[in-house]
BAFI-3210 file (N, C-alpha, C; in Angstrom, 3 decimals, decimal comma, padded with zeros to 6 digits):
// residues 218
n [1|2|3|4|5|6|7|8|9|10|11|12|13|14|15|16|17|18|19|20|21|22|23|24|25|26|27|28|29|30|31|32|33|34|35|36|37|38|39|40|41|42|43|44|45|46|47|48|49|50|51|52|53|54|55|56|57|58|59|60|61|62|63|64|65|66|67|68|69|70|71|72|73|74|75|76|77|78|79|80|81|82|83|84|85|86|87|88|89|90|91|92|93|94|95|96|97|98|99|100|101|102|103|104|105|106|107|108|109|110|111|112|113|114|115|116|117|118|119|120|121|122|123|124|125|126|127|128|129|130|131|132|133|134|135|136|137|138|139|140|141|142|143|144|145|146|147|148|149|150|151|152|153|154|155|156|157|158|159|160|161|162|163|164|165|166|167|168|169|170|171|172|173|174|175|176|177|178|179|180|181|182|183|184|185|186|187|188|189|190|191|192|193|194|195|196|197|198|199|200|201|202|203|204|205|206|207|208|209|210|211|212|213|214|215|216|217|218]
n.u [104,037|101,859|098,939|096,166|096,412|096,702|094,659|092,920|093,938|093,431|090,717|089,982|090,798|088,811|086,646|087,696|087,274|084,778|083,856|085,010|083,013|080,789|080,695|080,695|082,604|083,513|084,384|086,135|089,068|090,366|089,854|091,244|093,272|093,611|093,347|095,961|097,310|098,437|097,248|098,162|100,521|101,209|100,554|100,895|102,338|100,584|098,083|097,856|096,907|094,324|093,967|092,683|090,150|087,377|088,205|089,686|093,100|095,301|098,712|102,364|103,448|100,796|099,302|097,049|095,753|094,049|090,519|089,944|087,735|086,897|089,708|089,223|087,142|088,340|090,249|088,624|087,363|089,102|090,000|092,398|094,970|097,027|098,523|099,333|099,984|100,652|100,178|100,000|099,401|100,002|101,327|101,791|100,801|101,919|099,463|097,607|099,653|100,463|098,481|097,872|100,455|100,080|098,075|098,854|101,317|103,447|104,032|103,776|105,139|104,253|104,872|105,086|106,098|109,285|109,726|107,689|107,623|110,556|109,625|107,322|109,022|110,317|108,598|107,288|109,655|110,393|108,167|108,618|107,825|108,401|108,005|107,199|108,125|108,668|108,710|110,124|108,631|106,601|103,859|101,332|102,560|102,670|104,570|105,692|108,006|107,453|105,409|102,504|100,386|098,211|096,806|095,553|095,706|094,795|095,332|094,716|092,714|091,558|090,353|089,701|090,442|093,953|095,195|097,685|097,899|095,443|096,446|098,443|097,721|096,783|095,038|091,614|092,613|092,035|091,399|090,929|090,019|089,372|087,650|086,779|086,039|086,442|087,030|085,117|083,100|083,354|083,627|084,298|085,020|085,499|087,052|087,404|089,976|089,320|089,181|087,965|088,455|087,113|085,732|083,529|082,697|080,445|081,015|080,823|080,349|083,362|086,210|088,975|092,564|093,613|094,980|098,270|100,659|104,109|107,219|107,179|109,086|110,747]
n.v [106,221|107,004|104,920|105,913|107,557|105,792|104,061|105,865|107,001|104,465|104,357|106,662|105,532|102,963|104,869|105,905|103,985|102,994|105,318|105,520|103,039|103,801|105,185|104,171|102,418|099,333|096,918|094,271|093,816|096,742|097,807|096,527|097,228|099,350|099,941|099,061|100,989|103,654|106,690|108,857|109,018|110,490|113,134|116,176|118,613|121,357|120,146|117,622|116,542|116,188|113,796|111,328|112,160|112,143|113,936|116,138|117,848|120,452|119,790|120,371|122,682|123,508|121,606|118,866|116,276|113,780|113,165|110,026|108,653|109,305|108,424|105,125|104,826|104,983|103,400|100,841|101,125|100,669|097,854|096,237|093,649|091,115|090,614|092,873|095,551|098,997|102,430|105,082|108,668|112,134|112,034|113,191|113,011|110,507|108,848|107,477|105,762|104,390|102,529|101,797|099,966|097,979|096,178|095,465|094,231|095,489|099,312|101,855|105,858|109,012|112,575|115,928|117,482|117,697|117,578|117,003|113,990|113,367|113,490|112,020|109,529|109,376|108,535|106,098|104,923|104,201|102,769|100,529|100,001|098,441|098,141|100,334|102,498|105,785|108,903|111,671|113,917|114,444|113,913|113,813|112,328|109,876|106,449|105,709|103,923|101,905|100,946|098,669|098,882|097,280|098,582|102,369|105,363|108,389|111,373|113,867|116,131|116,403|117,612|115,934|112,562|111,319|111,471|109,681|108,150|106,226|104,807|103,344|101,657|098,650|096,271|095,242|096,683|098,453|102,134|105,246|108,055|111,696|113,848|116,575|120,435|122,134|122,981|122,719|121,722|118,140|114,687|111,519|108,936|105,321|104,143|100,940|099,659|097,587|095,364|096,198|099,113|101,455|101,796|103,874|104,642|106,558|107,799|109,098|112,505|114,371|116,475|117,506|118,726|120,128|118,462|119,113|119,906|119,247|119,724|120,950|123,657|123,198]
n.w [130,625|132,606|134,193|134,376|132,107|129,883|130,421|129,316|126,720|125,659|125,835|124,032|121,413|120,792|121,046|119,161|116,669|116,277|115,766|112,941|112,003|112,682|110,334|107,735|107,704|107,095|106,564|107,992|107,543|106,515|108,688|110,847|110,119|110,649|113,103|114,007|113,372|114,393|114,688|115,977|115,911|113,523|114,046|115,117|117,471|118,642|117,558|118,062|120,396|119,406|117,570|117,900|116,587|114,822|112,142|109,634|109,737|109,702|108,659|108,083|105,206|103,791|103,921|104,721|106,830|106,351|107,293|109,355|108,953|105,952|105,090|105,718|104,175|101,538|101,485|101,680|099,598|097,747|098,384|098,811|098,380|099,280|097,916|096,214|094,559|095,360|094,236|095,948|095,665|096,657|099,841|101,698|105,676|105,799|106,579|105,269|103,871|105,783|106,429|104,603|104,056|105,739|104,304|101,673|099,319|098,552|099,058|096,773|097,460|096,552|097,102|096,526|097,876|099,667|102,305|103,402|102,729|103,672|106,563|107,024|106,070|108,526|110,421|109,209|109,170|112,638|112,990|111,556|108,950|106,495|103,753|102,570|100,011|099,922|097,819|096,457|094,414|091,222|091,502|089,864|087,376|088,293|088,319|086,523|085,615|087,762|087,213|085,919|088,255|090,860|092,712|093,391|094,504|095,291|096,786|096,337|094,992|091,464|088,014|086,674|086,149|085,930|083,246|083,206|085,336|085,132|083,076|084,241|085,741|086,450|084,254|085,815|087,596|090,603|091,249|093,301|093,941|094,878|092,639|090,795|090,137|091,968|095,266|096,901|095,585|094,760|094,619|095,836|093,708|092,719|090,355|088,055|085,950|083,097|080,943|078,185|078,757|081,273|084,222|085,802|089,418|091,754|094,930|097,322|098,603|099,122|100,820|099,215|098,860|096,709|093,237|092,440|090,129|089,307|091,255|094,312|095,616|098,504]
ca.u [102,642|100,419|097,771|095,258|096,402|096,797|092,911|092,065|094,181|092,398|089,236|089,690|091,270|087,786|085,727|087,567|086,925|083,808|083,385|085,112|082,069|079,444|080,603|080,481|083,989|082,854|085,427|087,320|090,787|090,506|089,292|092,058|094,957|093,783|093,719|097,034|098,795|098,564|096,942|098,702|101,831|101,308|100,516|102,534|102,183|099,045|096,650|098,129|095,675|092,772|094,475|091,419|088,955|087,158|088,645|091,320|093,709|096,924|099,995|103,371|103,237|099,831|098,531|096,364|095,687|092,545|090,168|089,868|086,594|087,446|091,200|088,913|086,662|088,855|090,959|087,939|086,762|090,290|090,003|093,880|094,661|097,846|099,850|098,839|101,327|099,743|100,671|099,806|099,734|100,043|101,785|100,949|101,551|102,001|099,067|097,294|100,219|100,782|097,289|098,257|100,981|099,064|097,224|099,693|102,744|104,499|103,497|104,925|104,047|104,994|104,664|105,758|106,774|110,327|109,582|106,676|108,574|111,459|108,477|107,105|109,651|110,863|107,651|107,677|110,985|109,750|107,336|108,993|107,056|109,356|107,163|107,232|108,502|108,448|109,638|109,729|108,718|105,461|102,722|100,547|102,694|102,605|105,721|105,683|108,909|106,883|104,077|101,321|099,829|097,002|095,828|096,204|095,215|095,366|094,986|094,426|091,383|092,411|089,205|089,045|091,348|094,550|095,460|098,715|097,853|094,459|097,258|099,701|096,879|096,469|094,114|091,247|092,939|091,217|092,001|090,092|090,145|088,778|087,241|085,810|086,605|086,605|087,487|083,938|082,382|084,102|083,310|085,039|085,062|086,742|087,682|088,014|090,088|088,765|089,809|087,530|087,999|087,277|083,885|083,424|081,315|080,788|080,800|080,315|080,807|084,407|086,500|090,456|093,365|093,941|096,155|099,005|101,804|105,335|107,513|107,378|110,377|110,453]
ca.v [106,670|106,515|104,167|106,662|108,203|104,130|103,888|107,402|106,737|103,196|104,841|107,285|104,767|102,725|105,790|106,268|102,685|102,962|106,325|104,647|101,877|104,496|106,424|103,425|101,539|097,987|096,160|093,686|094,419|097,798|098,321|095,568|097,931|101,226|100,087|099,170|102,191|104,915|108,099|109,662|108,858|111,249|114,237|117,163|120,194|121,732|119,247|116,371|115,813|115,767|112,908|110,302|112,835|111,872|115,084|116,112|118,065|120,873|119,514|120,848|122,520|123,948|120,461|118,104|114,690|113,198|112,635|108,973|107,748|109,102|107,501|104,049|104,644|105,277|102,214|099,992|101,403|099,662|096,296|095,566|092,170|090,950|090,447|093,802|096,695|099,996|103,703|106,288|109,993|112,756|110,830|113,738|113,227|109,503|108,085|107,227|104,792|103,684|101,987|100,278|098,872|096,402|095,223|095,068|093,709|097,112|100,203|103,377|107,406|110,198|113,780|117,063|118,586|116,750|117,552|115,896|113,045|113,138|113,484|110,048|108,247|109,061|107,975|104,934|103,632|104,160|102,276|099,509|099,460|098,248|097,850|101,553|103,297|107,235|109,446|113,166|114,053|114,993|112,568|113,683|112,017|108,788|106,380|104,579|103,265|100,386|100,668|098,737|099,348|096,803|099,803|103,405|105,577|109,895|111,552|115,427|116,568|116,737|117,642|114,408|111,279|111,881|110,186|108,627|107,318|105,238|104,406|102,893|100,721|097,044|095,853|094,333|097,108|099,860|103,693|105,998|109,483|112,527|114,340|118,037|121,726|123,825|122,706|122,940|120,464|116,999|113,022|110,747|107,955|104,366|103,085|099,566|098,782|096,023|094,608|097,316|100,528|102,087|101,709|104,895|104,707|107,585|107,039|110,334|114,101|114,755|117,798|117,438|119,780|120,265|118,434|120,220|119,480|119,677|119,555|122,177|124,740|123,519]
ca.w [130,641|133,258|134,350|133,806|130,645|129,253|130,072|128,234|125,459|124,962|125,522|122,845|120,653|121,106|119,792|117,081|116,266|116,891|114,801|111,790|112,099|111,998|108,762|107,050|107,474|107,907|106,401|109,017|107,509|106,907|110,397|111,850|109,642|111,316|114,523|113,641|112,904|115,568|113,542|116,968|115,510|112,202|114,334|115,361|117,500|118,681|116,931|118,790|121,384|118,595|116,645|117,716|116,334|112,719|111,436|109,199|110,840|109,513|108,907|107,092|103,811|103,977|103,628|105,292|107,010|106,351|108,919|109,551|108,227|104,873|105,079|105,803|102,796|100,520|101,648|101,852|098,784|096,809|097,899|098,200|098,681|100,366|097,053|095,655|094,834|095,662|094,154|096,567|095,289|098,235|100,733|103,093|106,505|105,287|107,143|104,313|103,337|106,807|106,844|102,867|104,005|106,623|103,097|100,443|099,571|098,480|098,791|096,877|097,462|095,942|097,018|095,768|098,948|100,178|103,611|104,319|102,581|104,770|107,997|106,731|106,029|109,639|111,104|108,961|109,957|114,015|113,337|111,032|107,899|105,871|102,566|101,917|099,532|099,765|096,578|096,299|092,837|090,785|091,793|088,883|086,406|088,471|088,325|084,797|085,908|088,671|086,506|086,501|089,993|091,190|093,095|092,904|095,880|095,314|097,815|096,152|093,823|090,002|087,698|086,030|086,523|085,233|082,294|083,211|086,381|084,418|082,274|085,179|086,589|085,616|084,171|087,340|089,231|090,744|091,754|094,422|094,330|094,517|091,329|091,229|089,751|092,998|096,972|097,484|094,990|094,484|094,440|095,855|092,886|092,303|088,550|087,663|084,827|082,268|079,351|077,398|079,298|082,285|084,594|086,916|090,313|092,424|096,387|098,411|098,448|099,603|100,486|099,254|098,681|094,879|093,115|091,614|088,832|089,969|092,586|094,826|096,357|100,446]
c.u [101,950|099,502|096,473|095,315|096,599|095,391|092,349|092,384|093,430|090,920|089,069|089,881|089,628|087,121|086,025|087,395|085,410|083,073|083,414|083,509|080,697|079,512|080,906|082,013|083,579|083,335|086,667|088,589|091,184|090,692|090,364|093,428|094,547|093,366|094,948|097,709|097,871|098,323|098,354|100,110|102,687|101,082|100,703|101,839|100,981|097,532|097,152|097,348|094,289|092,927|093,507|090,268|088,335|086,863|089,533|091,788|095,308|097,852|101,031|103,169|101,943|099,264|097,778|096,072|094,333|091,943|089,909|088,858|086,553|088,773|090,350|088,084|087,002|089,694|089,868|088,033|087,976|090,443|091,735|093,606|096,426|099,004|100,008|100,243|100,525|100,557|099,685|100,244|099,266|100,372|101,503|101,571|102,085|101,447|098,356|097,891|101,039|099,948|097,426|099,158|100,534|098,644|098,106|100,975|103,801|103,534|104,172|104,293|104,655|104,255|105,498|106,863|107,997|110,372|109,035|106,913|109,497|110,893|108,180|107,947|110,084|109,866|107,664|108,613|111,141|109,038|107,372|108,278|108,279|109,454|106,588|108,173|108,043|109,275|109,435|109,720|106,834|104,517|101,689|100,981|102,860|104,328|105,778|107,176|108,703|105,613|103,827|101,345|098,616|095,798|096,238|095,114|095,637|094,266|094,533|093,285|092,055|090,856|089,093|090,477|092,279|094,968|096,520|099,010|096,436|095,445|098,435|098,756|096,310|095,154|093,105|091,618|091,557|091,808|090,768|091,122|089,293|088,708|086,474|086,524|086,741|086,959|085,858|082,727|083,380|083,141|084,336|084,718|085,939|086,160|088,341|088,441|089,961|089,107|089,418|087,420|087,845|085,520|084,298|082,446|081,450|080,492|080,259|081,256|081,865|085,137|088,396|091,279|093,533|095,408|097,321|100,374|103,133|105,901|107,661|109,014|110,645|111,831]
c.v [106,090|105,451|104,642|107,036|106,934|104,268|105,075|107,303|105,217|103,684|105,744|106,515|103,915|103,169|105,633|104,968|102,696|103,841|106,087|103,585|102,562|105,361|105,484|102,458|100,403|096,950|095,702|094,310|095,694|098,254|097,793|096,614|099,470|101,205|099,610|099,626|103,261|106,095|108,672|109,785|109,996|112,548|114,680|118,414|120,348|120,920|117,850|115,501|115,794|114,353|111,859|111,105|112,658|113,426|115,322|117,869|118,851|119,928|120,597|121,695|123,258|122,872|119,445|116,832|114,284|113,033|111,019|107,718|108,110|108,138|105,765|103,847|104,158|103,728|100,955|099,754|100,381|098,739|095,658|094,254|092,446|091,348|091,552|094,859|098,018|101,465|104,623|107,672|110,839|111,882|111,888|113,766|111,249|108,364|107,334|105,452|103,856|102,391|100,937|099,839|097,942|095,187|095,076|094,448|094,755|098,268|101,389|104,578|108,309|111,434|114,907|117,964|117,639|116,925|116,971|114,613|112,398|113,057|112,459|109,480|108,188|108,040|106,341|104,230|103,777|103,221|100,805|099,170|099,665|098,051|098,832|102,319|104,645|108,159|110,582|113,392|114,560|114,115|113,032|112,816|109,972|108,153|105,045|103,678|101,334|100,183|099,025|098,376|098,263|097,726|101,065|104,146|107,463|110,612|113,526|115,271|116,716|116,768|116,614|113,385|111,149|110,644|109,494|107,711|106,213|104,460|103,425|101,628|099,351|096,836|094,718|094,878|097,987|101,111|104,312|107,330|110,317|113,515|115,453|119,254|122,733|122,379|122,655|121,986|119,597|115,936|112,667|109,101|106,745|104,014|101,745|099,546|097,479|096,054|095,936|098,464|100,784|102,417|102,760|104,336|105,624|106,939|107,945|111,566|114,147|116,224|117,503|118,461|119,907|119,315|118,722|119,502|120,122|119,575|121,059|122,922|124,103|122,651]
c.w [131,876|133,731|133,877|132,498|129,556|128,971|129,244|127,162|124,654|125,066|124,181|121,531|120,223|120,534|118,963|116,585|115,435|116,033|113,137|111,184|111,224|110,906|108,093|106,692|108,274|107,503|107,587|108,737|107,359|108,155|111,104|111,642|110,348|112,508|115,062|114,038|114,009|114,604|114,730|116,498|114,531|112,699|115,358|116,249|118,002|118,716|117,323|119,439|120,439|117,683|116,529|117,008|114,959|112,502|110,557|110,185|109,542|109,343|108,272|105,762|103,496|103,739|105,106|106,116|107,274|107,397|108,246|108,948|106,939|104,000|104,810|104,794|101,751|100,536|101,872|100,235|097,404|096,994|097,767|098,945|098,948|098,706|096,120|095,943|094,448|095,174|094,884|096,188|096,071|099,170|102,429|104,240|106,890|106,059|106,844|104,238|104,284|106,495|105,485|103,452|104,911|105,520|102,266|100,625|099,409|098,563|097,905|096,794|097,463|096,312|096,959|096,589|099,810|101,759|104,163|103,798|103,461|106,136|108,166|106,844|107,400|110,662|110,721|109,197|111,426|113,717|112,669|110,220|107,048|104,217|101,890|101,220|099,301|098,464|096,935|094,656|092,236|090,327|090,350|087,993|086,979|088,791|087,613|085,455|086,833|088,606|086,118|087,890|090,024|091,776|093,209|093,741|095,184|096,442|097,781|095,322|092,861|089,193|086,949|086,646|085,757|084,378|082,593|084,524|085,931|083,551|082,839|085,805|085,966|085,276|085,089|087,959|089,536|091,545|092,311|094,296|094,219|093,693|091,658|090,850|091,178|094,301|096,772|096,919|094,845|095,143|094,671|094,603|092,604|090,898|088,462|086,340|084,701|081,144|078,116|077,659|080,835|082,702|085,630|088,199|091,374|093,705|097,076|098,076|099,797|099,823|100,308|098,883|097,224|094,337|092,172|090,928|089,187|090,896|093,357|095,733|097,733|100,187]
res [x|x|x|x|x|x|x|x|x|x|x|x|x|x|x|x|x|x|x|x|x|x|x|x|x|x|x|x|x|x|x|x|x|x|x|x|x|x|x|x|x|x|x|x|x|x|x|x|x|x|x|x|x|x|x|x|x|x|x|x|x|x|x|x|x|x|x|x|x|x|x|x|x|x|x|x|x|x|x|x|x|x|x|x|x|x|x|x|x|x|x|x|x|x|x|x|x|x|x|x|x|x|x|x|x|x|x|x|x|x|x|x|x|x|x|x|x|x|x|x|x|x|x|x|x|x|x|x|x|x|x|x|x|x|x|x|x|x|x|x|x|x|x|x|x|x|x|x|x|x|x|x|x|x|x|x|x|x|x|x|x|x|x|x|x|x|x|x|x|x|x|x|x|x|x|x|x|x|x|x|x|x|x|x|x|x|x|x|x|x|x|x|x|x|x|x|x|x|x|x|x|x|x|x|x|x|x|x|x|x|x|x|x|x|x|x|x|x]
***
């Protein structure tokens, strides 16, 4: 690379810092883990050169990759702590679960589509996160198997919070996702379990992909 294209890429790098800040990501470690991980890394094709942009952005699959100051919300918004074991549902274009593993001690993420599975995990082992686990399988039902989760991360819309992922989450953990009947209305919301139940708090009007039951054909 360049001399020039060094200084442009740290300049854009910079904004998006910078853009993160002003949509309300103001958490040091958040902010320290996603300047981290290279979004640039997670995208492909065409939409390459927009990768600093707080947008989401095509990928694979007909699916998505968050734009950036949501990704930092949502990951503020859970609070992992170092010794924390994190379930991620939609693993996407797995930039999401780039940015958890900085904070946790494991991560694992399940999505439906084995492609963008096999996409991640390539990216992830480039980039030597070694504290990921990727599954292909049907993220709605969670993964009772490395149940309970300290935190629990989804990354699609489901019209309420599905029962067996409230059910996978320790008690003192908490889960972030987005809640809503159409693409067009939704909440982004985190849930703390406690000893007696389940405390809701809404955060901001989100827009996510739906999320769907099964594994899919690809």
């Amino acid at each position: 690379m360049s001399e020039g294209a060094e200084e442009d890429l740290a300049e854009r790098k910079m904004r998006f810092l910078f853009a993160l800040r002003s949509k309300g990501v103001t958490d040091a470690r958040t902010l320290h883990a996603m300047e981290g991980i290279d979004r640039g890394q997670f995208v492909r094709g065409i939409f390459a050169d927009r990768a600093y942009e707080d947008m989401p952005l095509p990928i694979a699959c007909g699916q998505t990759i968050s734009q950036p100051s949501v990704v930092g919300l949502m990951t503020q918004a859970a609070d992992v702590g170092p010794r924390d074991t994190v379930l991620e549902i939609g693993t996407g274009s797995g930039y999401q679960a780039a940015i958890l593993s900085q904070l946790a001690r494991r991560v694992y993420t399940v999505d439906r589509h084995r492609r963008l599975v096999r996409e991640a995990e390539g990216v992830f082992n480039a980039l030597r996160l070694t504290n990921i686990v990727a599954i292909s399988g049907d993220g709605s039902h969670g993964l009772p198997d490395q149940a309970p989760f300290d935190r629990i991360i989804v990354t699609a819309a489901a019209e309420d919070p599905p029962g067996p992922l409230l059910a996978q989450l320790k008690i003192g953990g908490i889960m972030v996702l987005p809640v809503g009947q159409s693409d067009t209305v939704q909440s982004l919301i985190r849930v703390r379990r406690l000893e007696t139940g389940f405390d809701y708090e809404e955060l901001r009007p989100v827009r996510f992909v739906p999320l769907v039951e099964g594994v899919a054909n690809d």
